[in-house]
N, C-alpha and C positions, 0 to 999 in steps of 0.2 A: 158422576155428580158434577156437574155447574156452578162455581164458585163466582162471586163479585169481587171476594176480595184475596184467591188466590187464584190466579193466571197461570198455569205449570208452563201451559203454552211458550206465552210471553216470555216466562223466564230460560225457558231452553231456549228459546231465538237468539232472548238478550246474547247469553253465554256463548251461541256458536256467533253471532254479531264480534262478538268482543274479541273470541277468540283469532276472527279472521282480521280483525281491524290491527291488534298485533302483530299478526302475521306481514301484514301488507306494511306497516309501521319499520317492522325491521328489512324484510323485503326491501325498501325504499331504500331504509340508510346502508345498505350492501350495494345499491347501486350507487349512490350521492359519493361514498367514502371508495369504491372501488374493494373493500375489505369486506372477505367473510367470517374473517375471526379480527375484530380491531380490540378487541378487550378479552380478560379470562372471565366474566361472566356469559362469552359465547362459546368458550371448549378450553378450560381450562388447564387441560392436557396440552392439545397443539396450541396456544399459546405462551405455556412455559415454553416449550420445542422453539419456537421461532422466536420468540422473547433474546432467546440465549444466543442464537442465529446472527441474528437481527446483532446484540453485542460483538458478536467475535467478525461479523462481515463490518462493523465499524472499526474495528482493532486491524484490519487487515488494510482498511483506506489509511489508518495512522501510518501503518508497517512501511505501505506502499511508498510514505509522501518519505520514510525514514531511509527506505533504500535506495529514494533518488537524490536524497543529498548525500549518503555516504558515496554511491555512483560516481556525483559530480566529484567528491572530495580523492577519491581515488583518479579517476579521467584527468583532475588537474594534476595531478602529480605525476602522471602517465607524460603529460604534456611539457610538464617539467626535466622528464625523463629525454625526450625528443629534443628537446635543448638541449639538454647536457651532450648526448653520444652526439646532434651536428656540432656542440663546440671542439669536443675531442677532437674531431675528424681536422678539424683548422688548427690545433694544438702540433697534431702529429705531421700534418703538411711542413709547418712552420720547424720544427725536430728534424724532418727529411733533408728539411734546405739548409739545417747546422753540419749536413756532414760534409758542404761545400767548405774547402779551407777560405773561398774568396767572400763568402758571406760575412753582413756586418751582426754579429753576435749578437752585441749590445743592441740592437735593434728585434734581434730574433728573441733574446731573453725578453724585453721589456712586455715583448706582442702577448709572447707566453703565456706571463705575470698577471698580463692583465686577463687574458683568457678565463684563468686560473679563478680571478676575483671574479668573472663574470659567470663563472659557476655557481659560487656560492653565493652571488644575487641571486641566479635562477634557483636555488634550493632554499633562499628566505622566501623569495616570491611566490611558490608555486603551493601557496594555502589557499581551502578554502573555507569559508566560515569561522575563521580562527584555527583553523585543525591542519598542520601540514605534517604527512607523512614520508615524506624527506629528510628531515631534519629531528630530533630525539633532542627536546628540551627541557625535562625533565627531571635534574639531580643524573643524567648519565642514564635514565633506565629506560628502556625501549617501552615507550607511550604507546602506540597504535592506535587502534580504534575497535571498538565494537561496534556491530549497526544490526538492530534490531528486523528478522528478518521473515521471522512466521511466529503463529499463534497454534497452540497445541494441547489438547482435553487428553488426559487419561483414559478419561470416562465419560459418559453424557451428561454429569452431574456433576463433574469433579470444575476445579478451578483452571480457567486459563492460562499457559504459560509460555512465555515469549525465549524464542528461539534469540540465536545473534551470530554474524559472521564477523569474525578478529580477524580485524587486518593489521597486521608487525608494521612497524615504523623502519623506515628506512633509510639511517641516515648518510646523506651524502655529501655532508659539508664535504671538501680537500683534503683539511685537517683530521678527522673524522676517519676516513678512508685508506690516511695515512700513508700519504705520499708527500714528499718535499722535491719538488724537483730540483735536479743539479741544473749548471748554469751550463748554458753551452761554452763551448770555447775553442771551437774549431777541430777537434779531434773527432774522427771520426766512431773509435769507442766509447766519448761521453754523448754522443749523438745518440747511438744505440741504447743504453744505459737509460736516456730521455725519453726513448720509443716506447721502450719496457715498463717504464714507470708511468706513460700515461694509458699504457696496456692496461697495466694495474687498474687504474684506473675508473680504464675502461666495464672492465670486468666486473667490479661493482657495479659502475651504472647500469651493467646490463643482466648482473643477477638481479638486482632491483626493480628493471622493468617488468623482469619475468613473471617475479612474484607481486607484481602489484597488478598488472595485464592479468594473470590469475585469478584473481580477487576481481580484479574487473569483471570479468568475463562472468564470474559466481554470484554475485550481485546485480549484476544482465539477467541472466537466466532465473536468481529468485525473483527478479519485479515481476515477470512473465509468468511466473507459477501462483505468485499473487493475485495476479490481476484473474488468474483465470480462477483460483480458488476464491474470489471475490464475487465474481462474478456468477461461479457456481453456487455459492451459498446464498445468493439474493432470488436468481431462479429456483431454489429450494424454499425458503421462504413466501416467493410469490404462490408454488404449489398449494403451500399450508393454506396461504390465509385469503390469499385475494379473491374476489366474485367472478365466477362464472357468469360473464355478462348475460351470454343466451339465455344461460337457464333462467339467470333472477329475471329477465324480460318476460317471459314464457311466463313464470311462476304468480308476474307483477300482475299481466293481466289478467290469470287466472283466478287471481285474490281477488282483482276489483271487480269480475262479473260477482264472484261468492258474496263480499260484500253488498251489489245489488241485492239478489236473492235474498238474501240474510236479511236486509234489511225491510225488503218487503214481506217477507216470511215476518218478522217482527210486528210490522202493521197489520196485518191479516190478524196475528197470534190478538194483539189489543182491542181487534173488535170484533172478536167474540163475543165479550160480554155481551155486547151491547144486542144478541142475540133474543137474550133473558129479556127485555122489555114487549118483545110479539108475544108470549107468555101471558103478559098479565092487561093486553089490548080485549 
């Protein structure tokens, strides 16, 4: 039966028209946006998935920027460390030439003294950001630092939770250290006795290097685990979400030939009717 005022025709073209013009609609915006999933009303599964992704590869550029100032804040201290053992090394020169009887002492003590202070400049100096781990100024308790250093899920669902590497303070005022050096005085026993005590000294400085070159070293290697675990989760993300260019091309113009079709199909389907007027010629 031939209808005027129902078109079946017409109306399936419309709906396959309409259907493809959506089609090509979103088609489009996966190409414009580079994204196949930009929102969870396109797959609102893998867009929680990368949602959460997307979160913890931002938490790891925070991580990332937190373990290059702890880095610098330990490297400066390092550098601080590198002062101190060359000033030792002129300390103990300066000690070797007290076991001379014809040496002027008072002139050896003063060099000393002053060495001595120009330690514990180098150990006020060698902060960075306000943070120096040289020196423990806090009520006597060994301050350190934490520095936040990964991001860590239980679960796929659970909450994120941030790792940290403590670095111990190190303190190396003189005083601290706990040496008073004796005065030279031309004997050659109080020379040695001066040699010992900036051994002493020494010996701090250089368990101090150790363990802070440690920490270095651990804080090197997490930026690098970072970076790559960063970089890894935005390649994962890209998986989830982003457009397959070829295909949406492929896909793009096989829409707009449909939509031709579709749309001439449409016109055809509309004049039909007009069939029914040779009818009544």
């Amino acid at each position: 039966m031939t209808s005027i005022l129902t078109n079946n025709s017409a109306m399936v073209a419309l709906q396959s028209l309409q259907s493809i013009n959506a089609n090509l609609s979103k088609t489009q915006d996966m190409i414009s946006t580079g994204k196949e999933i930009g929102s969870a009303k396109d797959n609102g599964a893998v867009w929680s998935i990368s949602t959460k992704m997307e979160s913890d590869a931002n938490m790891f550029n925070a991580i990332s920027k937190e373990l290059g100032v702890g880095k610098a804040t330990v490297d400066v201290a390092l550098a601080g460390v590198d002062q101190l053992t060359g000033t030792l090394d002129e300390m103990e020169a300066l000690a070797v030439a007290g076991k001379s009887e014809g040496a002027d002492f008072a002139k050896l003590n003063e060099q000393i003294t002053a060495l001595k202070d120009k330690m514990d400049a180098v150990v006020d100096g060698a902060q960075f950001n306000g943070i120096n781990v040289l020196k423990d100024t806090v009520d006597g308790t060994n301050a350190g630092i934490n520095i936040a250093s990964s991001v860590s899920r239980a679960s796929p669902g659970a909450q994120s939770g941030v790792d940290t590497i403590e670095v111990d303070a190190q303190d190396l005022t003189t005083d601290v250290v706990g040496v008073t050096l004796t005065a030279l005085d031309g004997t050659s026993a109080v020379a040695d006795t001066v040699i010992d005590e900036i051994q002493t000294m020494r010996d701090a400085v250089l368990t101090a290097g150790s363990s802070l070159g440690a920490k270095s070293s651990q804080v090197g290697d997490q930026m690098e685990f970072v970076g790559a675990m960063r970089d890894a989760l935005k390649s994962g993300i890209g998986v989830l979400t982003d457009t397959n260019m070829e295909e949406a091309s492929a896909k793009l113009q096989a829409l707009q030939v449909q939509q031709q079709l579709a749309t001439q199909s449409l016109s055809i389907a509309n004049q039909a009717p007009q069939n029914i007027l040779s009818l009544f010629r």
